[in-house]
DRENLUMLUM-548986 format. One record per residue (C-alpha): residue in three letters; x, y, z. Coordinates in steps of 0.001 Angstrom, whole numbers, padded with zeros to 6 digits, always signed. Layout:
N
ALAXYZ;...
***
This chain:
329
UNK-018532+022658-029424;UNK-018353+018811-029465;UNK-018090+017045-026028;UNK-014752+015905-027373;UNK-014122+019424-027407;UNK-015203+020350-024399;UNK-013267+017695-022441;UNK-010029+019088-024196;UNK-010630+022146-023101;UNK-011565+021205-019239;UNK-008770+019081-018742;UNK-004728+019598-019281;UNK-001843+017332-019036;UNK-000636+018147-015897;UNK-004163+016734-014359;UNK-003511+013817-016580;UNK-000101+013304-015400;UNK-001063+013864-011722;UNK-004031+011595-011737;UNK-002022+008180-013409;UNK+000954+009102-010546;UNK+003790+009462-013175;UNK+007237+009958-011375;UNK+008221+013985-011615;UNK+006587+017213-011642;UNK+006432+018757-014958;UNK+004936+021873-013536;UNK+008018+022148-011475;UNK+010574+021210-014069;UNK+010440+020407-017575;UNK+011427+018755-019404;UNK+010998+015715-017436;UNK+011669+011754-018237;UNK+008471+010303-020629;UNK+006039+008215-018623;UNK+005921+005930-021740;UNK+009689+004620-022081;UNK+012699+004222-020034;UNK+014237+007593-019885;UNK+017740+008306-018289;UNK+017948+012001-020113;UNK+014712+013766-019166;UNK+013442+014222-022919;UNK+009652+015393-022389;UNK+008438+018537-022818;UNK+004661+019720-021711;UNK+003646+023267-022656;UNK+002873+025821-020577;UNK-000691+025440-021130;UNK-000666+022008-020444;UNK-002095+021251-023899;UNK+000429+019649-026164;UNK+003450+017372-025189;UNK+006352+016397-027017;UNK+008842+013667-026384;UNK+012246+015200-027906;UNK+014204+011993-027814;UNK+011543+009647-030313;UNK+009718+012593-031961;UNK+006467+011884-030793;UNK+004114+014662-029757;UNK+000409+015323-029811;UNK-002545+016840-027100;UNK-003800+016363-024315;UNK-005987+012709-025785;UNK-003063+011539-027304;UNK-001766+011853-024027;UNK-004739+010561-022551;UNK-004649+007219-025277;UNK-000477+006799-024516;UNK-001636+006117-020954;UNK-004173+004314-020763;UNK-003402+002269-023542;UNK-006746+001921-025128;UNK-007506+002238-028733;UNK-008287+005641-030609;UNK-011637+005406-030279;UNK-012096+003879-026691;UNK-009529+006253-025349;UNK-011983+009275-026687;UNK-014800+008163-025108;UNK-012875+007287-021749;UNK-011322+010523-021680;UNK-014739+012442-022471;UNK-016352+010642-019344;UNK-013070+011197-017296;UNK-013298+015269-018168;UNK-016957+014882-016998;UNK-018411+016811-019899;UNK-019827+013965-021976;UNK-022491+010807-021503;UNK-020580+008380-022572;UNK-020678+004513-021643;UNK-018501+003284-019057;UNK-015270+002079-020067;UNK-012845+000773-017670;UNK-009236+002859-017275;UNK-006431+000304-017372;UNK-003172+001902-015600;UNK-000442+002369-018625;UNK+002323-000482-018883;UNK+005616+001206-020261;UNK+008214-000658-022443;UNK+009699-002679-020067;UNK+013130-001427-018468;UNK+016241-003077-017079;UNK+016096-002598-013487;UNK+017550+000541-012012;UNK+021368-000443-010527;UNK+021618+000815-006598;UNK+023999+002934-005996;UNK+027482+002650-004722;UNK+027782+004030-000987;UNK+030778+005440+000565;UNK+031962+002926+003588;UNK+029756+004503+006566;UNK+029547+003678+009994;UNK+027264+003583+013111;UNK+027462+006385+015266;UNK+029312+006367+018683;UNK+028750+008373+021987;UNK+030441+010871+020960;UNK+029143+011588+017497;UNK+025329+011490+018707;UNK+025910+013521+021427;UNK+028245+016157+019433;UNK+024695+015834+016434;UNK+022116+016109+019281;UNK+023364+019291+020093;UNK+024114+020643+016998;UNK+020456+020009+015779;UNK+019071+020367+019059;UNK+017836+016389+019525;UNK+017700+013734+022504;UNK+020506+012051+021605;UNK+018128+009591+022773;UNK+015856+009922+019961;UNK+018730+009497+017943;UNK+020157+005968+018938;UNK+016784+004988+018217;UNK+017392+006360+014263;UNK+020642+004666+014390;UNK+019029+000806+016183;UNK+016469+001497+013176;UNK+019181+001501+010617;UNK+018642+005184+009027;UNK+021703+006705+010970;UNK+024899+006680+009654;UNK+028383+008460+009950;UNK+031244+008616+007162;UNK+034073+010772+005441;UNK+032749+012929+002542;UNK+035180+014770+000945;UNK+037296+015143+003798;UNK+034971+016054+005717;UNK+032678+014599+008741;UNK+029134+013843+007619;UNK+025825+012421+008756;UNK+024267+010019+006451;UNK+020355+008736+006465;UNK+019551+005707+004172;UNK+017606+002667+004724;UNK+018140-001339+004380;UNK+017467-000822+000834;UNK+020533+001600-000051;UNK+019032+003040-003058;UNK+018523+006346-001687;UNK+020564+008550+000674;UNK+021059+011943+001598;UNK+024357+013800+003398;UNK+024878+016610+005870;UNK+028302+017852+006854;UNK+028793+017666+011034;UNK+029680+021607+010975;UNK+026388+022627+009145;UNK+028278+024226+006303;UNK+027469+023666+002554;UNK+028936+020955+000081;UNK+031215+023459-002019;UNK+032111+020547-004705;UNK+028171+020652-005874;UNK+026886+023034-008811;UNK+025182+024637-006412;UNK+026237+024580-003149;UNK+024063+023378-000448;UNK+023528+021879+002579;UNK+022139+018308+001779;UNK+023894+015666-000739;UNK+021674+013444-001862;UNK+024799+011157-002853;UNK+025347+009931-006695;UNK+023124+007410-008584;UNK+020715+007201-005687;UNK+016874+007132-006182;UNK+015558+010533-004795;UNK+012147+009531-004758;UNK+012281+006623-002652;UNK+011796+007360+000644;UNK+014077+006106+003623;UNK+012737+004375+005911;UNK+009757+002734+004681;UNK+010756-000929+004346;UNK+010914-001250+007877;UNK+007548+001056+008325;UNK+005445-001692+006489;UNK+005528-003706+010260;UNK+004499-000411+011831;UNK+000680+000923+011777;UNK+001719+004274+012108;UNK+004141+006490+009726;UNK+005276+009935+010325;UNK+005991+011329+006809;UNK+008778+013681+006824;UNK+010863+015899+004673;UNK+014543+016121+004648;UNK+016811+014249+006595;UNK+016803+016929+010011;UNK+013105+016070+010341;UNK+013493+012500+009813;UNK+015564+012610+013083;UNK+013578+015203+014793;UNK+010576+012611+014077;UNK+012610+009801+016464;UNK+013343+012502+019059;UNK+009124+012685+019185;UNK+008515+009239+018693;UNK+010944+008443+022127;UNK+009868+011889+023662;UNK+005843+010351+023650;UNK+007079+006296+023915;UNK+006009+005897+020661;UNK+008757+002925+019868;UNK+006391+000220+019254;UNK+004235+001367+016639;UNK+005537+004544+015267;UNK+007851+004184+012190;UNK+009377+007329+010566;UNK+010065+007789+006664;UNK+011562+010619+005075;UNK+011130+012324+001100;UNK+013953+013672+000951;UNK+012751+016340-001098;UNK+009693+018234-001741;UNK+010028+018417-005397;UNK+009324+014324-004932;UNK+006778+011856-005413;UNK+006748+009209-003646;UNK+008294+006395-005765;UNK+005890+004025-007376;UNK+007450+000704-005434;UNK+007140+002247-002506;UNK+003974+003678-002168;UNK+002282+000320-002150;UNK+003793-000456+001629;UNK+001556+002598+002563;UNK-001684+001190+002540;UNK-003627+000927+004915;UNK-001163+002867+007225;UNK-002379+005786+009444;UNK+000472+008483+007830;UNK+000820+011895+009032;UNK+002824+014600+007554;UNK+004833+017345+008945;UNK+005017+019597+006094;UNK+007376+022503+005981;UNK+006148+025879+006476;UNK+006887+027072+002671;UNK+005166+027141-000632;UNK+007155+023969-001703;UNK+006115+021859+001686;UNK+002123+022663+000950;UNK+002492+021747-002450;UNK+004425+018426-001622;UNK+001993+017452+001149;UNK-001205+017888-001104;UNK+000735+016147-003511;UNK+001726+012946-001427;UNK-001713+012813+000332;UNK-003477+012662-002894;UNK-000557+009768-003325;UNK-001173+008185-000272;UNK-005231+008162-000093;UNK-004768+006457-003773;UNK-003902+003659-002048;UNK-006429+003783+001062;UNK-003822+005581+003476;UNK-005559+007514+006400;UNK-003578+011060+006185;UNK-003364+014158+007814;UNK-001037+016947+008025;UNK+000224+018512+011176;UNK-000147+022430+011492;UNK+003040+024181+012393;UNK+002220+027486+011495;UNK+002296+029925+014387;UNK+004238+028203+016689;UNK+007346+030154+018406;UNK+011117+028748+018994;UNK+012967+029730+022313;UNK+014333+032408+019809;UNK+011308+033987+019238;UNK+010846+032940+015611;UNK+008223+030813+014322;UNK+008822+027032+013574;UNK+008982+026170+010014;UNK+009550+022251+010227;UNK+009215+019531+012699;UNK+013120+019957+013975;UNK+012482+023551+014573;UNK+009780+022226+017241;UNK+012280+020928+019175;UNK+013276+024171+020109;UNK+009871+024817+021513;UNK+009148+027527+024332;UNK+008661+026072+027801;UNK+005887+028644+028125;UNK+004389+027986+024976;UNK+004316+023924+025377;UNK+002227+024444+029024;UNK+000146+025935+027125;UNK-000558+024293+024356;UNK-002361+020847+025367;UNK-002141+019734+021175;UNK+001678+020340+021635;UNK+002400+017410+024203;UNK+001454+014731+021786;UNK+002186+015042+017921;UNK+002211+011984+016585;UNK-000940+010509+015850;
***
């Protein structure tokens, strides 16, 4: 077997894809939008073996080098050598890995927002107890600009976005699901916005510590800590909405450097998205580390499975547990 060979056989697409930080998880869903071109209509299709690709919308197709030479834009030759030293089962000479440049795109529109509001007294107080929050913790959310209140459908909901407005995510007031969605569910993450960015970070780039979050309940829960521990002046909070998510390419930039931790959820999809955003974050010289959850009981006996669930901690349990009375980093 040549070392060519070999290297296609050590090494699939969904490494490739993983290690150059293209938007999308095409283990997770496929097809997915090409990493090569601007693509509204996800048109790219990965095997199951990871081998072979094949763009439906232009026709072009090939393994796991041709991949391998799309992205890193080198020529035939250069590409096999780089990707035989990459797969680590070749002696090849060093040649430098140049991240891909796609076909340039006209810039992604924002979305239009429904007219929202900042919440009163009465709304943060009616919230805090719903999700079980300092209502506190939650004019600090709303000062920070994440925190918003509108009429969805006929129907009161709590908004988080950011300064940015390309990206946010509705709950009704009652706790009930959004019926007028394909599938109903709980959290609207509202048309044409940019799921991947997360909210919040703008502002975190003048903070030296991020709590990393998922969903917009923890992104609040994470204020009720950060006021809970007087945490206000250099503790930011930033939300994915979404473990299915990368963080978004223009964003992940305003991490570095930052001391991040993550409060992953307590399922299969929260592992997976905080491997997958600490590999993210570390690429660009982050300090991470993931708070551990697991085994932790509610007043109600059952265990928390994400940071707002910790709210609801056991008197008992919190004298206790010394690691409990500070979580932020």
């Amino acid at each position: 077997m040549t070392a060519l060979e070999q290297a296609k056989s050590a090494v699939t697409i969904f490494d490739l894809w993983q290690h150059f930080g293209f938007d999308g998880d095409p283990q997770r869903r496929n097809p997915v939008s090409s990493p090569f071109r601007p693509d509204r209509n996800p048109s790219f299709s990965i095997t199951r073996d990871g081998k072979l690709f094949h763009d439906f919308a232009t026709g072009d197709k090939g393994d796991v080098v041709t991949f391998w030479t799309r992205a890193t834009g080198l020529p035939v030759s250069e590409a096999c050598k780089s990707f035989i030293q990459f797969a680590g089962t070749g002696h090849s000479a060093t040649i430098p890995i140049t991240r891909p440049v796609p076909a340039p795109a006209a810039p992604r529109e924002k979305p239009s927002l429904p007219p929202m509001q900042r919440g009163d007294a009465k709304r943060l107080q009616v919230l805090a107890s719903f999700r079980k929050l300092s209502v506190e913790g939650l004019q600090l959310a709303t000062e920070r600009g994440l925190l918003w209140f509108a009429m969805l459908h006929n129907l009161s909901a709590w908004i988080v976005t950011d300064a940015e407005r390309v990206n946010a995510q509705a709950r009704r007031m009652d706790g009930g699901l959004w019926q007028h969605l394909n599938e109903p569910a709980k959290a609207w993450t509202l048309p044409g916005c940019w799921a991947s960015w997360p909210i919040g970070m703008t502002a975190a780039k003048d903070y030296p510590v991020i709590v990393l979050v998922e969903g917009a309940p923890d992104l609040l829960a994470a204020h009720h800590f950060i006021y809970a521990e007087s945490r206000e002046r250099d503790v930011a909070a930033v939300c994915v909405t979404g473990a299915s998510n990368r963080i978004h390419a223009d964003a992940l930039p305003l991490f570095a450097g930052k001391r991040v931790r993550i409060f992953p959820h307590l399922d299969v999809a929260g592992q997976d998205a905080a491997l997958r955003w600490t590999a993210q974050l570390e690429s660009v010289n982050a300090t991470v580390d993931c708070f551990d959850l697991r085994n932790i009981p509610t007043t109600s006996g059952q265990p928390v499975k994400d940071l707002n669930d910790l709210t609801s901690l056991d008197a008992d349990i919190f004298e206790r547990d010394r690691e409990l009375w500070s979580v932020l980093p």
